[in-house]
C-alpha positions in Angstrom: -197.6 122.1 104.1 -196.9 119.0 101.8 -195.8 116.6 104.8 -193.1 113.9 103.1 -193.7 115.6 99.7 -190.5 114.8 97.8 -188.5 117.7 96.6 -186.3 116.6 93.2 -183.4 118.8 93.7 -181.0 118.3 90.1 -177.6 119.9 90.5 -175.9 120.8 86.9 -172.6 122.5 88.3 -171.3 120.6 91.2 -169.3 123.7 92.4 -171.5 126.7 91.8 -174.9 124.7 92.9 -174.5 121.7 95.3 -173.7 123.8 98.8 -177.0 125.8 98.0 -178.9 123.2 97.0 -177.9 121.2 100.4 -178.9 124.2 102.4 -182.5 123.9 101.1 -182.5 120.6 101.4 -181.5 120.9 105.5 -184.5 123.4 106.0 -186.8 121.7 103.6 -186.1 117.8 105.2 -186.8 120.0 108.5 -190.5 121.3 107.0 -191.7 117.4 106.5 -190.3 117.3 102.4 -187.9 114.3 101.5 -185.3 116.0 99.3 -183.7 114.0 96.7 -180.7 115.9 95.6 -177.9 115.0 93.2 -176.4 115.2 88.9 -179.2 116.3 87.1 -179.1 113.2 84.6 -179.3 111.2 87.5 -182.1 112.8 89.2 -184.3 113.1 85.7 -183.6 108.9 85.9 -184.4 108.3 89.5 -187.6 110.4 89.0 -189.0 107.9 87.2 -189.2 104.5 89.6 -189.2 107.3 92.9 -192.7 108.4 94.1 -194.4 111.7 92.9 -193.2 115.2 94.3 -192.4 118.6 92.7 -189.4 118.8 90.5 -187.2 121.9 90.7 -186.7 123.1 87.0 -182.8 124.5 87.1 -183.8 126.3 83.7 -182.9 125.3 80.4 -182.9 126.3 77.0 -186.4 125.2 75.8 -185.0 122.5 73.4 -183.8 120.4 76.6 -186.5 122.2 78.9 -189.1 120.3 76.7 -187.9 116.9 76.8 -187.2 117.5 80.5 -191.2 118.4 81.3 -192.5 115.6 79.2 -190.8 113.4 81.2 -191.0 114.7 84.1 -194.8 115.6 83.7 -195.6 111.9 82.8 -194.2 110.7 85.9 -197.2 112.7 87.4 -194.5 115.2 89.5 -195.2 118.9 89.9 -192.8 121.7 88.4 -191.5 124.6 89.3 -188.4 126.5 88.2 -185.6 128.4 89.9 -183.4 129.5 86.7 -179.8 129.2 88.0 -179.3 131.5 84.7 -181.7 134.2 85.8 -179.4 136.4 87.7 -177.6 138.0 84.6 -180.3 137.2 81.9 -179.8 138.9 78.6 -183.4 140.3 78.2 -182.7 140.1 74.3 -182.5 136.2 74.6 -184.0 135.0 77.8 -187.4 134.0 75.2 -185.1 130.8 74.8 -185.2 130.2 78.2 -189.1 131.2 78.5 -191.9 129.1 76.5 -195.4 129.8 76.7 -196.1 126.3 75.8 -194.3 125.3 78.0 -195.0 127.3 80.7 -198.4 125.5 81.4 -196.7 122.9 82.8 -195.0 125.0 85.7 -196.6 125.6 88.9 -194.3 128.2 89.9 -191.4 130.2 88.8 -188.7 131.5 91.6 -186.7 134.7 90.7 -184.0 136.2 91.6 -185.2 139.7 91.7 -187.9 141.8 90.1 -185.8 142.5 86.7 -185.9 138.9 86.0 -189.5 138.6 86.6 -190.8 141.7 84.9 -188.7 140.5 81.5 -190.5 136.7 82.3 -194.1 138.6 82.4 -193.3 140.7 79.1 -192.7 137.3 77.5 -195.4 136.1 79.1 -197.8 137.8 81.1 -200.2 134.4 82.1 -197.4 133.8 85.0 -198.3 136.5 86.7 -199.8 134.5 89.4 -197.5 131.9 89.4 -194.0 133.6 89.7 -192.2 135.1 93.0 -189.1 137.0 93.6 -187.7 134.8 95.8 -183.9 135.0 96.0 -181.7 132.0 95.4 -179.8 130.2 98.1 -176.7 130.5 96.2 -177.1 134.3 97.5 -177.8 132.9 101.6 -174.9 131.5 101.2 -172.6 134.5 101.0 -174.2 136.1 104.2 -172.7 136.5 107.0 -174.3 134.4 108.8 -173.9 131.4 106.5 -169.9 132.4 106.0 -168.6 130.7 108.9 -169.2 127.5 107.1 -166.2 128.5 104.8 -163.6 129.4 107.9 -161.9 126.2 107.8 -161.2 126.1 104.2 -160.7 129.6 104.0 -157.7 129.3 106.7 -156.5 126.3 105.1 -155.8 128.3 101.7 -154.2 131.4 102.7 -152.2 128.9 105.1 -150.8 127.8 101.6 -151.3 130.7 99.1 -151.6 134.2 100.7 -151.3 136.6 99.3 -153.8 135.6 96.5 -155.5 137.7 93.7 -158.5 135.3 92.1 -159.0 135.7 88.2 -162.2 133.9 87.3 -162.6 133.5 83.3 -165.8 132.7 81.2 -165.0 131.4 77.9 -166.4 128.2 77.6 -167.8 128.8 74.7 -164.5 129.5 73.1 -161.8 127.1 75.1 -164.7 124.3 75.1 -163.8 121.1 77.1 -165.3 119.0 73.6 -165.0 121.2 71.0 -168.3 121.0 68.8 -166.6 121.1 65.2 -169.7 124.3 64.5 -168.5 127.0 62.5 -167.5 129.8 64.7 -170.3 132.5 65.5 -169.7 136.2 66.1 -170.0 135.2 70.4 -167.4 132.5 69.8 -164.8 134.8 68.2 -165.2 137.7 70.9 -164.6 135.3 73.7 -161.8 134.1 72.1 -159.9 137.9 71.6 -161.2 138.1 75.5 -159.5 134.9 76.8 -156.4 136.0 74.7 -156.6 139.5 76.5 -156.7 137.6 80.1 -153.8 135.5 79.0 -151.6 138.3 78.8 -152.8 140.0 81.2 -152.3 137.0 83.3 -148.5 137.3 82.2 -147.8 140.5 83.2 -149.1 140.7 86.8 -147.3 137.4 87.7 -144.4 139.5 86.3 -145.3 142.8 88.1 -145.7 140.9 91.2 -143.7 137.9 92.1 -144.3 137.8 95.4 -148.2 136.9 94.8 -150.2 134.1 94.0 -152.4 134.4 91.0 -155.3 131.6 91.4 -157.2 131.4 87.7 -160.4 129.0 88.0 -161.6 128.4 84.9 -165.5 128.2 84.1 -166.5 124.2 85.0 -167.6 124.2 81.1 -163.9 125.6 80.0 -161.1 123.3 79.2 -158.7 123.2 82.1 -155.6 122.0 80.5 -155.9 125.3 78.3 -154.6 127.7 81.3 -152.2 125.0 82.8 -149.8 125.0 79.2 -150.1 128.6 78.7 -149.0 129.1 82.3 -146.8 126.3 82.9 -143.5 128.1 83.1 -145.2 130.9 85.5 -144.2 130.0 89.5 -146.8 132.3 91.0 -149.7 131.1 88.9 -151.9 128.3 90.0 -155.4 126.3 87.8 -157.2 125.9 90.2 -161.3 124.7 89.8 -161.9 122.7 92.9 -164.4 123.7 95.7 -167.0 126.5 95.8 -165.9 130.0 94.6 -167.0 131.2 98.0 -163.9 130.0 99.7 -161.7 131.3 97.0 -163.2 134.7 97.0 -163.0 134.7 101.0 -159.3 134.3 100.9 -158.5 136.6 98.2 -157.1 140.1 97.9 -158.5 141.1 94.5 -160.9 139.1 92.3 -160.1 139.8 88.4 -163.4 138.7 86.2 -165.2 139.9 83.3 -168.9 139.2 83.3 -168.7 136.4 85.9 -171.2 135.9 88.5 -168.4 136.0 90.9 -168.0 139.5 90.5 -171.4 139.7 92.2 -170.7 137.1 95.1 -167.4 139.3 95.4 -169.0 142.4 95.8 -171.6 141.1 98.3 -168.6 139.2 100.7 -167.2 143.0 100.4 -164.1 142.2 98.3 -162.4 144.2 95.6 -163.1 143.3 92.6 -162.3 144.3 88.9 -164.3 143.9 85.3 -161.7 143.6 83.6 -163.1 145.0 79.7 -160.3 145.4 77.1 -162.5 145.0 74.4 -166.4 145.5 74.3 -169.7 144.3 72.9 -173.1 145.1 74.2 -174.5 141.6 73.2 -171.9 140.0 75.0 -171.1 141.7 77.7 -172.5 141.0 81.4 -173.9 144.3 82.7 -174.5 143.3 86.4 -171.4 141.6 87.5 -169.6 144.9 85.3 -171.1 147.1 87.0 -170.9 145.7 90.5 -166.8 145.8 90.1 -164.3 148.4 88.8 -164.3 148.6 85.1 -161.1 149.3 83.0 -159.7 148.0 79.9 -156.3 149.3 81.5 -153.9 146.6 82.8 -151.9 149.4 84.2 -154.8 150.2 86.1 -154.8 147.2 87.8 -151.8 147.2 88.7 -152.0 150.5 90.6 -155.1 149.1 91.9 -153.1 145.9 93.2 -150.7 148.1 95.1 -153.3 150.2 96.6 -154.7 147.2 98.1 -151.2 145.7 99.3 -150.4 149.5 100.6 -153.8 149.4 102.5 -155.0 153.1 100.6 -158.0 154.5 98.5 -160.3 152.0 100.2 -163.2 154.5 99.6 -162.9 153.5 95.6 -161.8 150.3 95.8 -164.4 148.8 97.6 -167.6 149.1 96.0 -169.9 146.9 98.2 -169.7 150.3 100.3 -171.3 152.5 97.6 -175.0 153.4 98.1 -175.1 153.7 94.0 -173.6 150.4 93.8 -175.8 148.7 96.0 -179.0 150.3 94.4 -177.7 148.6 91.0 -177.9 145.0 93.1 -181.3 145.6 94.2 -182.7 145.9 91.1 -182.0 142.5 89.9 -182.0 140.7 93.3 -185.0 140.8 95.7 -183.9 139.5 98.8 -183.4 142.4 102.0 -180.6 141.8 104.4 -181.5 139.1 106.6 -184.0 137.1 104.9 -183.1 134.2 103.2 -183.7 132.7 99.8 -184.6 129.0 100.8 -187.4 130.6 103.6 -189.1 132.3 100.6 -189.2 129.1 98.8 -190.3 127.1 101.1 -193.2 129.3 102.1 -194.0 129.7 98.2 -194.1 125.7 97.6 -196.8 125.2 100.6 -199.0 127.4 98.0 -199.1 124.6 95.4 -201.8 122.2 96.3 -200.7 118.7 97.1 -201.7 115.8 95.1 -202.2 111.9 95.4 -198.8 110.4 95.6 -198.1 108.3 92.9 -195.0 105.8 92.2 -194.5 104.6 88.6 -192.8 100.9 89.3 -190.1 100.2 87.0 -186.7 98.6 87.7 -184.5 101.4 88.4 -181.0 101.0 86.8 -177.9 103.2 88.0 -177.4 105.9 85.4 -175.0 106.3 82.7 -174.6 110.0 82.4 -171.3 109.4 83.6 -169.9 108.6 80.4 -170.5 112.2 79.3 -166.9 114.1 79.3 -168.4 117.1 80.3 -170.7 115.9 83.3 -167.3 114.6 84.5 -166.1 117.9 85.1 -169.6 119.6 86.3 -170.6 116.9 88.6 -167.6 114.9 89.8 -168.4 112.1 92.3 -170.8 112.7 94.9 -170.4 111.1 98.9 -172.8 111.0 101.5 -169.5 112.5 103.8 -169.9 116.1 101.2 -173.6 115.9 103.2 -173.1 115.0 106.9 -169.9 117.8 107.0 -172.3 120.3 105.0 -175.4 119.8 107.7 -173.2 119.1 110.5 -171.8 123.2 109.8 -175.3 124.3 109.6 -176.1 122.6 112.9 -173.1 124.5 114.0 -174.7 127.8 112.8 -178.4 126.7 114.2 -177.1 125.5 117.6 -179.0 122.5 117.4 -177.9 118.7 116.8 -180.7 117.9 113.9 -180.4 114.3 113.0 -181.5 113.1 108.9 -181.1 110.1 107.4 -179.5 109.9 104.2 -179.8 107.1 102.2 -177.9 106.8 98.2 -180.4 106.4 95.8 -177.4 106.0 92.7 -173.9 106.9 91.7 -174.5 110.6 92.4 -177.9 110.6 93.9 -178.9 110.8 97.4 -182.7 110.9 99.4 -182.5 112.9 102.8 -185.3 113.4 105.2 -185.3 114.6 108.9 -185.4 112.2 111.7 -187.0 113.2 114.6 -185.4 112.5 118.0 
């Protein structure tokens, strides 16, 4: 075990990554590692002036994965990379995530399952010592013994919006929070007759059903205002992005999507949940989180669908987290059984990787600027050391145990924990 080895934990999407991140951190800070978790800008800065650990990759599109391992290679840390992308990869494209170059500089790669690792050892077969179906935390979060941690919030929601039905979109790289000024590309043109399609479709359930609440969440990336105009004169429709989809998804009746991850994390906390698929493209589309949910390009469908909830019938086809086919599809692409736990594997995978000499390059650290960028705004707004104590004083909860850490704010969005024994 690398005793007070410091883990660099970089968080893109505060929503989608922080909770899962902080639950490695509690069970790493409890192995001996000093976890250093925060906005990825922010950490890539603080890694320079902190001392030398092993830097978790979040995966990147080589172009930025490059400059990332240079720098983080000359401030003598260790890599290794858990792709927060490498759940739904598109085995036609995933080479842009995967560089043989740069793969010598990684000591390990963490899948999610063993689709994602056989299409990283077709790229490049040289890693097959060096990657491990692992899981990803993200996933330990939505089991049940890690749901409890969402009660409270859960409660708190329905209190105010039951009955909900959750539509999650995905078209960022249509209804951008910058737009880029680039010509369009064929991607950009089908997610923008897609987001049209959920507009309407949108219109006519909160038409169809008055009496519910329809909760859209945009993607962090997509621009929020967007949905707010085109809904504004719609009572039962709320824009809603704040907290972690898991809460949302808890307190829901029906969770709406089309190629969102969420249609997996629905599926495994056994909701309904539909792929909504007016039109189709076999570049574009998701294939997991489709085939996880129930597929139609019918909004009349899902509106009998609705009322079959509401009326408490045809639970057989509605809920597919109960189908044995259903479930085989899952296990292909993720590789962790029920009850073991993503951050366990990882631990016991980074206690392979030989420690070296700690080193601490001695510069003047200076707070970050990263949160000038529009977008990191929306990813990663601010950070408290409050989000933390709540976060580990649920998983003492869970643990029945009264663990104690010291955390200490390193910058604006940046903060060093470590396990303080009694």
């Amino acid at each position: 075990m690398q005793i007070n080895t410091h883990l660099y934990l970089p968080v893109e999407i505060k929503v989608r990554e922080l909770e899962a991140k902080l639950l490695l951190a509690y069970y790493a800070a409890l192995c001996g590692y000093k976890a250093i978790i925060g906005e990825q800008l922010a950490i890539e800065k603080v890694s320079t002036y902190m001392p030398s650990g092993i830097y978790f990759s979040k995966g990147y599109p080589n172009r930025y994965k490059k400059r990332l391992i240079n720098n983080v290679i000359n401030h003598r840390h260790q890599l290794v990379e858990l792709d927060e992308e490498g759940l739904i990869i598109n085995r036609d494209n995933y080479s842009n995530r995967i560089n043989t170059v740069l793969n010598e500089s990684m000591e390990h790669f963490y899948c999610w399952g063993s689709f994602q690792r056989e299409v990283i050892l077709e790229i490049d077969s040289k890693l097959t010592n060096r990657s491990f179906v692992t899981g990803n935390p993200r996933f330990d979060l939505l089991s049940k013994k890690y749901r409890e941690l969402y009660k409270e919030n859960v409660n708190r929601i329905t209190n105010k919006y039951n009955p909900i039905v959750l539509i999650n979109t995905r078209f960022a790289l249509y209804n951008q929070i910058k737009k880029s000024g680039k010509d369009k590309q064929p991607i950009q043109e089908y997610m923008k007759e897609l987001f049209n399609h959920f507009l309407y479709l949108v219109k006519i359930l909160s038409l169809t059903f008055p009496y519910l609440q329809f909760i859209v969440r945009p993607h962090p990336n997509e621009n929020k205002l967007t949905y707010e105009k085109a809904f504004s004169e719609l009572n039962n429709v709320k824009v809603i992005s704040e907290g972690n989809v898991i809460n949302w998804i808890l307190a829901s009746q029906l969770i709406i999507h089309n190629g969102c991850t969420t249609g997996i994390e629905a599926f495994l906390l056994n909701k309904p949940v539909v792929a909504y698929m007016p039109i189709h493209n076999e570049k574009f589309d998701v294939a997991l989180a489709n085939d996880l949910s129930i597929k139609t390009s019918n909004i009349e469908e899902i509106i009998l669908i609705i009322k079959d909830i509401l009326n408490n019938v045809h639970r057989e086809k509605i809920l597919l987290s109960e189908s044995n086919e259903h479930k085989k599809i899952f296990n292909r692409y993720y590789g962790v059984e029920d009850g073991e736990f993503a951050y366990k594997n990882i631990l016991d995978c980074l206690q392979q990787i030989p420690a070296r000499v700690k080193h601490s390059v001695r510069i003047n650290p200076t707070s970050t600027n990263s949160f000038k960028s529009r977008t990191t705004k929306y990813r990663f707004p601010k950070f408290e050391k409050k989000e933390i104590v709540k976060f580990f004083k649920g998983l003492n909860g869970l643990e029945g145990t009264n663990n104690q850490f010291e955390i200490k704010q390193l910058d604006q969005r940046v903060f060093a924990i470590s396990f303080l024994k009694i």
